[in-house]
DRENLUMTI-330414 format. One record per residue: x negated, y negated, z negated of N, C-alpha, C in turn; residue in one letter. Coordinates in pm, 1 decimal, padded with zeros to 6 digits. Layout:
N
        n_x        n_y        n_z       ca_x       ca_y       ca_z        c_x        c_y        c_z   rest
          X          Y          Z          X          Y          Z          X          Y          Z      A
...
//
This chain:
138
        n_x        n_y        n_z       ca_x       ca_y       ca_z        c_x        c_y        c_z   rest
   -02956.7    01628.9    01609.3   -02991.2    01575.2    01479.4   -02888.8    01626.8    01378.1      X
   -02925.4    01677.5    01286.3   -02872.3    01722.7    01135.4   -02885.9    01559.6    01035.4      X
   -02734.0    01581.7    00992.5   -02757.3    01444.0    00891.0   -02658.7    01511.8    00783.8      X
   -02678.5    01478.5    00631.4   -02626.9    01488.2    00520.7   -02560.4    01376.6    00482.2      X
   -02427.1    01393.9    00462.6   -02359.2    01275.9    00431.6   -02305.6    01266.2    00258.5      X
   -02380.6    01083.5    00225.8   -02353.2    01146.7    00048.0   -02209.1    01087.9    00040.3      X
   -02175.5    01122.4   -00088.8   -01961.3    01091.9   -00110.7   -01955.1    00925.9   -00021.3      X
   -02047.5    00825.8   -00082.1   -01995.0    00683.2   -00046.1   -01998.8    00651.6    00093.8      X
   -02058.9    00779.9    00207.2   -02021.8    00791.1    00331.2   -01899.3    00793.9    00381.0      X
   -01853.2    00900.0    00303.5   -01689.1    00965.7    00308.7   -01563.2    00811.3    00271.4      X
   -01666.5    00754.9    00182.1   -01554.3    00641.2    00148.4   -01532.0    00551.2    00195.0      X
   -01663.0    00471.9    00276.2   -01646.7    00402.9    00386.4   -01528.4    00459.6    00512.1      X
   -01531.5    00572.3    00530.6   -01387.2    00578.3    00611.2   -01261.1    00536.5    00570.6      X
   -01244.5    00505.8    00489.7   -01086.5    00514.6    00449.2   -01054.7    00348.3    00415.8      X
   -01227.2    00339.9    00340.4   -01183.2    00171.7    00234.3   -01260.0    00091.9    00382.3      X
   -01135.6    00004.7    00448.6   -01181.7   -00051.4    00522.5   -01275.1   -00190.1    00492.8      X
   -01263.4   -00227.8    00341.7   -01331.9   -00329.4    00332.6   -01504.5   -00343.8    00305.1      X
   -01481.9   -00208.9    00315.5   -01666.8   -00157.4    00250.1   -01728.8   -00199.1    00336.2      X
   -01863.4   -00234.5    00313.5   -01964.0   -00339.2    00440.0   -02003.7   -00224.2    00534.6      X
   -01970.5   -00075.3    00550.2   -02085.8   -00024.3    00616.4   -01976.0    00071.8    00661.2      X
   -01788.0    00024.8    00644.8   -01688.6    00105.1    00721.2   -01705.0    00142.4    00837.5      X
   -01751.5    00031.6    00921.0   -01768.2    00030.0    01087.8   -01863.3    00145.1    01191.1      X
   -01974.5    00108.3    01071.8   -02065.2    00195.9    01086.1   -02093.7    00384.8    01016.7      X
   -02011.2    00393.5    00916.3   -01995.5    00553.8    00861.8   -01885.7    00589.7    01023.9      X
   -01790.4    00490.4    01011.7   -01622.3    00535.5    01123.1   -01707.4    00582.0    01190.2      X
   -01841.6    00512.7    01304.5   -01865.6    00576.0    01392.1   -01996.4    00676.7    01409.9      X
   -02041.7    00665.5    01287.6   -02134.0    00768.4    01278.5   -02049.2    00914.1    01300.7      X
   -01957.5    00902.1    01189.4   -01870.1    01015.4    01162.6   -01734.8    01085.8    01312.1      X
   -01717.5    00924.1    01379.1   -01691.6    00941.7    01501.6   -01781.5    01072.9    01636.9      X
   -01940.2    01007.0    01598.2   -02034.5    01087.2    01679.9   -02059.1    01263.3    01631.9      X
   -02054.3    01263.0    01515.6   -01973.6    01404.8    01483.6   -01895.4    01499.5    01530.0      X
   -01752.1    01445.6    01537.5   -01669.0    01463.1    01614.2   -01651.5    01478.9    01756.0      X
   -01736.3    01440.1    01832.5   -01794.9    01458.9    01958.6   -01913.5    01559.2    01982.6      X
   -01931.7    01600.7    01928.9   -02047.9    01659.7    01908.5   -02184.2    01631.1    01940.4      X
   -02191.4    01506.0    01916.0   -02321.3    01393.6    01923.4   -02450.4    01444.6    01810.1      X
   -02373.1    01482.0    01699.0   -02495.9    01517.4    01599.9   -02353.2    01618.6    01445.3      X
   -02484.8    01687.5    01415.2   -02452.2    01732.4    01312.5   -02417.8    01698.2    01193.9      X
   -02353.6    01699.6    01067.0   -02297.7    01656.8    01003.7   -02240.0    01754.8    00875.5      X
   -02334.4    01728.5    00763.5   -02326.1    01773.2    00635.3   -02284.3    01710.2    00532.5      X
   -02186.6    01810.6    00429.9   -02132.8    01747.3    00343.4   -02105.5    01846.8    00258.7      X
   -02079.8    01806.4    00109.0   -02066.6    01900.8   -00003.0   -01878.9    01911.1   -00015.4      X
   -01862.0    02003.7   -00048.3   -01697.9    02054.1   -00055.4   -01688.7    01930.4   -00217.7      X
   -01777.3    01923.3   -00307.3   -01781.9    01838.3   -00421.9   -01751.9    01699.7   -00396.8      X
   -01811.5    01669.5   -00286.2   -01841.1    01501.8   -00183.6   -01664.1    01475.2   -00184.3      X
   -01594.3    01603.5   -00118.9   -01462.4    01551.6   -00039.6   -01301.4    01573.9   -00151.9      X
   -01381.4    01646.9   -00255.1   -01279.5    01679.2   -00384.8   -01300.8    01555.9   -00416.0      X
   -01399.6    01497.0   -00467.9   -01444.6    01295.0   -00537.1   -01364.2    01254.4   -00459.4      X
   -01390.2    01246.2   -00312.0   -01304.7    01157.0   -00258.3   -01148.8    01186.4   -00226.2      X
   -01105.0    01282.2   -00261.5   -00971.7    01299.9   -00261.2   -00918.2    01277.7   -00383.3      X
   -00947.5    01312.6   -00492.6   -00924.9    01270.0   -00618.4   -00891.5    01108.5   -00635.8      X
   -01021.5    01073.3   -00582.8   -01020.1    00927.7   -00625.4   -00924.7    00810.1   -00525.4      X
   -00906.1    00898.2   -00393.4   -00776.7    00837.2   -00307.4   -00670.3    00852.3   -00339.4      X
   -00587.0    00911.0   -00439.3   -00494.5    00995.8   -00485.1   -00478.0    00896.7   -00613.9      X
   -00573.2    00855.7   -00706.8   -00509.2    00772.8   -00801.0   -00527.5    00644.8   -00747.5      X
   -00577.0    00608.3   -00639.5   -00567.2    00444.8   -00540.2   -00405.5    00467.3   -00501.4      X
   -00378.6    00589.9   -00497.7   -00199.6    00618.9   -00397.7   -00222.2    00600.2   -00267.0      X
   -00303.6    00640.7   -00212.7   -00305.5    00645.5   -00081.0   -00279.9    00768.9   -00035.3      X
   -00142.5    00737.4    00072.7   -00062.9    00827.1    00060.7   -00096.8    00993.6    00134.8      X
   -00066.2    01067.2    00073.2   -00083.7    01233.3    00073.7   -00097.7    01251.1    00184.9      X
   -00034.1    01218.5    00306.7    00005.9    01228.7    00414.0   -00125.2    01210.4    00494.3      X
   -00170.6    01083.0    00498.7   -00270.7    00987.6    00505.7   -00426.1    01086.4    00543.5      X
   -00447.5    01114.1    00359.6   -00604.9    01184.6    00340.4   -00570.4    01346.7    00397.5      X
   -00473.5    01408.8    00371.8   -00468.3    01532.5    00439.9   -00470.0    01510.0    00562.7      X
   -00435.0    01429.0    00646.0   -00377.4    01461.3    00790.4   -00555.5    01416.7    00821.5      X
   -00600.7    01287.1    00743.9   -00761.5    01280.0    00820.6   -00863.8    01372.4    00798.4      X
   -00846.5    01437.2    00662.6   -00936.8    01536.2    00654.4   -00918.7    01719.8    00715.1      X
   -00784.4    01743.6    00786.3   -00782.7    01812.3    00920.7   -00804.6    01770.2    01040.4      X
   -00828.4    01673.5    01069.5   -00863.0    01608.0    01169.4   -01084.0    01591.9    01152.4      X
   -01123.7    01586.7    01080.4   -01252.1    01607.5    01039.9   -01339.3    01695.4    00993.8      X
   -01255.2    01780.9    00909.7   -01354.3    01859.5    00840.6   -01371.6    01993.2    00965.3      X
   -01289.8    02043.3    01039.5   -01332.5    02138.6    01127.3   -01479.5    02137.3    01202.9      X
   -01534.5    01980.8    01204.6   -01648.3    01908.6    01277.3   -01764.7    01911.0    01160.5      X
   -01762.7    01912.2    01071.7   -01853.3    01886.6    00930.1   -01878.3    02065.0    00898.8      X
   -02060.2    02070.1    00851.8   -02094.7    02180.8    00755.8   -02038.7    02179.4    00615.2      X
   -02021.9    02259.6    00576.7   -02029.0    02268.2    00441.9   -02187.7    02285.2    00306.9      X
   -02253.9    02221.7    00291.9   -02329.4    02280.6    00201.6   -02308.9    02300.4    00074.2      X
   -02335.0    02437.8    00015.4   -02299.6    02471.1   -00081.8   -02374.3    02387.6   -00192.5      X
   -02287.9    02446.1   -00322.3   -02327.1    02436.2   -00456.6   -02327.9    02532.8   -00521.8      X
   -02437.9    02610.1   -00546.3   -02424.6    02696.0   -00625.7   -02522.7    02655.3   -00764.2      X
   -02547.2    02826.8   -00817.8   -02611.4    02798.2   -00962.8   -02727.0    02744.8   -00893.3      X
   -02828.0    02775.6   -00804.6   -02956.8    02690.3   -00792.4   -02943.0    02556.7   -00771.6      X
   -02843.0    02467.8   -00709.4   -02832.1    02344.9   -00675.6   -02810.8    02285.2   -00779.3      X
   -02718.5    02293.4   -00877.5   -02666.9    02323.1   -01013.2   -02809.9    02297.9   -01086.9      X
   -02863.1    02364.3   -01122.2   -02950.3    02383.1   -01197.8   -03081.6    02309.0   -01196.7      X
   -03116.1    02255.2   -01033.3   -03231.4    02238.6   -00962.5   -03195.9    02023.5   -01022.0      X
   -03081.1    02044.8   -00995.9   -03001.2    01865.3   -01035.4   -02988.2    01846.0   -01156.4      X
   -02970.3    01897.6   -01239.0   -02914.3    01849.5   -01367.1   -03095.9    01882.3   -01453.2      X
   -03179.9    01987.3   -01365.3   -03329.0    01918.7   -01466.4   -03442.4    01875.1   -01396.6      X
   -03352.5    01781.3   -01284.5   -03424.0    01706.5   -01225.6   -03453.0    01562.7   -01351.1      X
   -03536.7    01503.7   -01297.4   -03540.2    01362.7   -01371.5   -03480.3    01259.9   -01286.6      X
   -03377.3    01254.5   -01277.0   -03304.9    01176.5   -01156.1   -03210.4    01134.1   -01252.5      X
   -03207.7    00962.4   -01237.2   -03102.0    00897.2   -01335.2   -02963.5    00957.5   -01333.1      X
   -02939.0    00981.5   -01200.9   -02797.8    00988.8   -01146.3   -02822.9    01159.3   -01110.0      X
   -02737.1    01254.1   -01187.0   -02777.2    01370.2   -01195.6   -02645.8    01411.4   -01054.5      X
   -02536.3    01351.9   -01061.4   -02477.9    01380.6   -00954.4   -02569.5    01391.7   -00825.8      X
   -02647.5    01283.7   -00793.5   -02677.2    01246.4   -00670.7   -02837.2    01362.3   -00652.3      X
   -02871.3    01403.6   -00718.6   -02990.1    01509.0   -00769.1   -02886.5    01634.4   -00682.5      X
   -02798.2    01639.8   -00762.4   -02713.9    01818.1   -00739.7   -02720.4    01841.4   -00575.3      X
   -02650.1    01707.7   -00498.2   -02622.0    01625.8   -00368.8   -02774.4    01674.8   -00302.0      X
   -02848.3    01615.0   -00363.8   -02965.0    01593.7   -00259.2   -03055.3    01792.7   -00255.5      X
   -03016.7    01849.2   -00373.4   -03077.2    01988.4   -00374.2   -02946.9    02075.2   -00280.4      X
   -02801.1    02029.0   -00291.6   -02775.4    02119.3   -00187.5   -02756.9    02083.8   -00005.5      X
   -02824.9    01979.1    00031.5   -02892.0    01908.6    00113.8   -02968.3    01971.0    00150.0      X
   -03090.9    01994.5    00099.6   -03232.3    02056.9    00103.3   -03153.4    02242.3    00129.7      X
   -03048.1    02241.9    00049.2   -03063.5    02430.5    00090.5   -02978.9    02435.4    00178.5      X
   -02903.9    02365.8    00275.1   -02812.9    02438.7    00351.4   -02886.6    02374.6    00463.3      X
   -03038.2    02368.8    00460.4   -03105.3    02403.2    00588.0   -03163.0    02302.8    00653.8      X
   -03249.4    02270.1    00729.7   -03334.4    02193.4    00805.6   -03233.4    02100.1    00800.6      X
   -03241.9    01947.2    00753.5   -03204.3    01829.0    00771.8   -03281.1    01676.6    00814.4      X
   -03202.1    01636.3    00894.1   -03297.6    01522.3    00922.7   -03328.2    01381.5    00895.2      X
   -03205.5    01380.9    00789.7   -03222.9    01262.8    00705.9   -03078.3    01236.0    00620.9      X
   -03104.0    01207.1    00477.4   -02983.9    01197.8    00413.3   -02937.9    01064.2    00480.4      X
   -02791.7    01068.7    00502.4   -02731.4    00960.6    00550.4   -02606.2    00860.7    00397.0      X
   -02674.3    00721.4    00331.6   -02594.9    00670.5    00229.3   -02617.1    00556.7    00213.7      X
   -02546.1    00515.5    00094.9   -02542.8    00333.0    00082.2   -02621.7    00331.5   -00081.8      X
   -02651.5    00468.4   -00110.4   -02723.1    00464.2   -00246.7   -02851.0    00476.1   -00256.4      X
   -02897.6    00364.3   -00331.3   -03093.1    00355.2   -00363.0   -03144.9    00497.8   -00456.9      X
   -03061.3    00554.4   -00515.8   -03122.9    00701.5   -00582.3   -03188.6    00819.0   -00523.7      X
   -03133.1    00795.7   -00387.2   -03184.4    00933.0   -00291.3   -03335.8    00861.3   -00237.3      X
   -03369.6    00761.8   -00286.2   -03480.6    00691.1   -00256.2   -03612.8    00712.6   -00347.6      X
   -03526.0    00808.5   -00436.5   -03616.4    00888.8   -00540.1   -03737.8    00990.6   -00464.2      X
   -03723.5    01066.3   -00384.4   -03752.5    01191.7   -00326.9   -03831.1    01130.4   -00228.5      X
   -03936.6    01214.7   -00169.5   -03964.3    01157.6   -00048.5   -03988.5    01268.7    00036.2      X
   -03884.1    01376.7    00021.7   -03896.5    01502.9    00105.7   -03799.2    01468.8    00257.3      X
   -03730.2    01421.4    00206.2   -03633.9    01375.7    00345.6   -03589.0    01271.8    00386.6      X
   -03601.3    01130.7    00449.5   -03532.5    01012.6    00486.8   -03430.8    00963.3    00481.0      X
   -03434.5    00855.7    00367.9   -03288.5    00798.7    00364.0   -03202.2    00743.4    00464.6      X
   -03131.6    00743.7    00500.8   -03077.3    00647.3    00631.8   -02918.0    00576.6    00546.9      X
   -02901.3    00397.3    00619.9   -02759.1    00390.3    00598.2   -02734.9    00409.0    00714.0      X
   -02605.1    00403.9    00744.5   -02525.5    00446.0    00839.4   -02516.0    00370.0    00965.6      X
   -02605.6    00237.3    00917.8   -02634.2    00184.7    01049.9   -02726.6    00242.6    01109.4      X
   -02820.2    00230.6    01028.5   -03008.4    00312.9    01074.5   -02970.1    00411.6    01127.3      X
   -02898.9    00531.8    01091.7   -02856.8    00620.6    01146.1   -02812.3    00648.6    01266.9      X
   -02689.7    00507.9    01256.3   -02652.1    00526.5    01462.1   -02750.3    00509.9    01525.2      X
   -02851.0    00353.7    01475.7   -02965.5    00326.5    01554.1   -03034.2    00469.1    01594.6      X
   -03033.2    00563.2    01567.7   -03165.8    00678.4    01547.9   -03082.3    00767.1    01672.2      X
   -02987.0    00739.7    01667.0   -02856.3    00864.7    01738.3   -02886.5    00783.6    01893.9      X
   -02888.8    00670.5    01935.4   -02890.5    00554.0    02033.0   -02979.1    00648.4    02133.3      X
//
């Protein structure tokens, strides 16, 4: 199984208080094992480093987990078509548009994996949260 992971996936790892930590940890766990595939935008993990960085969570911390992870994770790009394909989409949330077109191009996926109702826009590919998700992996 191929799954696309949107940024508030990535954030459930770190913010342990988020309702759906338990469940991204071990989705993202089954990754790492090589249980299932696992997509993400280089854009997804800049947000979330940025935004761990003015929380102060320390340097040490997000670098040491994101060598420990990203060797296991695709990259899908952003280029000018993803770019372009998102921002004249009619999608409230033009971020999550850009997300879901470079999803769709870095290849056969089997369901976006998030905690956001916007990707609920589309009905080309299946939303999953991260529980549904393990359920599907089971």
């Amino acid at each position: 199984m191929r799954l696309f992971l949107d940024t508030n996936v990535l954030f459930d790892l770190v913010e342990e208080e988020r309702p759906s930590h338990k469940d991204s940890f071990q989705l993202v766990k089954q990754g790492l094992l090589g249980q299932v595939d696992l997509v993400v935008t280089a854009a997804s993990v800049m947000t979330m480093l940025y935004s761990l960085q003015r929380y102060k969570v320390p340097r040490d911390l997000i670098i040491g987990g994101l060598n420990r992870i990203l060797p296991h994770l695709h990259i899908a790009q952003v280029n000018a078509p993803e770019l372009t394909a998102g921002i004249n989409s009619d999608w409230t949330d033009i971020e999550d548009a850009i997300q879901f077109h470079a999803a769709v191009a870095s290849g056969p996926i089997d369901a976006i994996v998030s905690n956001d109702k916007d990707f609920k826009q589309q009905k080309l590919v299946p939303v999953l949260t991260p529980k549904q998700a393990l359920k599907r992996l089971a």
